[in-house]
N, C-alpha and C positions, 0 to 999 in steps of 0.2 A: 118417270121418264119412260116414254114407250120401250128404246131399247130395254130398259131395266124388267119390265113387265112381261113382256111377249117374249125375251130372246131373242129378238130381231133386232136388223138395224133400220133407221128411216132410210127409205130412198126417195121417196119423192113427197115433197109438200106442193097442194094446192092452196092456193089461196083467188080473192081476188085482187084490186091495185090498190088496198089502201096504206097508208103511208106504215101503219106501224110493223105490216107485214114485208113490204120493201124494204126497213131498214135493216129486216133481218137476213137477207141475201149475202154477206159477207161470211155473217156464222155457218148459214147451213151449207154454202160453197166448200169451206174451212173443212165441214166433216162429213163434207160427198155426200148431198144430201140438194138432188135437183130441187126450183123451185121453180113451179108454173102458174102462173096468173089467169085470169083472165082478160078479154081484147077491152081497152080501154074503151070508155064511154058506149057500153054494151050493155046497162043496165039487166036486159033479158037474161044475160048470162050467171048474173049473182044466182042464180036459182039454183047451179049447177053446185056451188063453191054451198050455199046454207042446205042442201041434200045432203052433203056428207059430211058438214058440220051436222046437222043433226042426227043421222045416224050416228053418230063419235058419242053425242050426249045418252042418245037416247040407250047406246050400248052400255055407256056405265052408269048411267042409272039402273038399268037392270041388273051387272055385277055388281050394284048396290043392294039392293033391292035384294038377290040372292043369298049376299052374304048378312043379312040378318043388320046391314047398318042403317043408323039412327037418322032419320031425313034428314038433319041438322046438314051434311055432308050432300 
């Protein structure tokens, strides 16, 4: 869990509108934990949400990659 990892706590999730990320708007409400979407049927705008989806991945792949583990992970 991020907070566990970083010592922080989430504040804010992006996402874009798709359902499984909507239905998590109750949880992250629950632990102060804003969530912003992008403007529906905005296609253009996914680009914004898979940017830093993929920096997320591509950062722990490298904290992978650093500590010496097995690609398997």
């Amino acid at each position: 869990m991020v907070e566990n990892q970083f010592s922080r706590k989430m504040k804010i999730f992006y996402s874009d509108n798709d359902g499984e990320f909507i239905k998590l708007r109750p949880i992250l409400a629950a632990r102060g934990i804003s969530h912003f979407t992008t403007a529906p049927h905005t296609p253009q705008q996914n680009g914004t949400v898979e940017r830093r989806h993929r920096h997320i991945v591509n950062t722990g792949m490298a904290l992978l990659h650093h500590a010496s583990a097995p690609s398997t992970y």
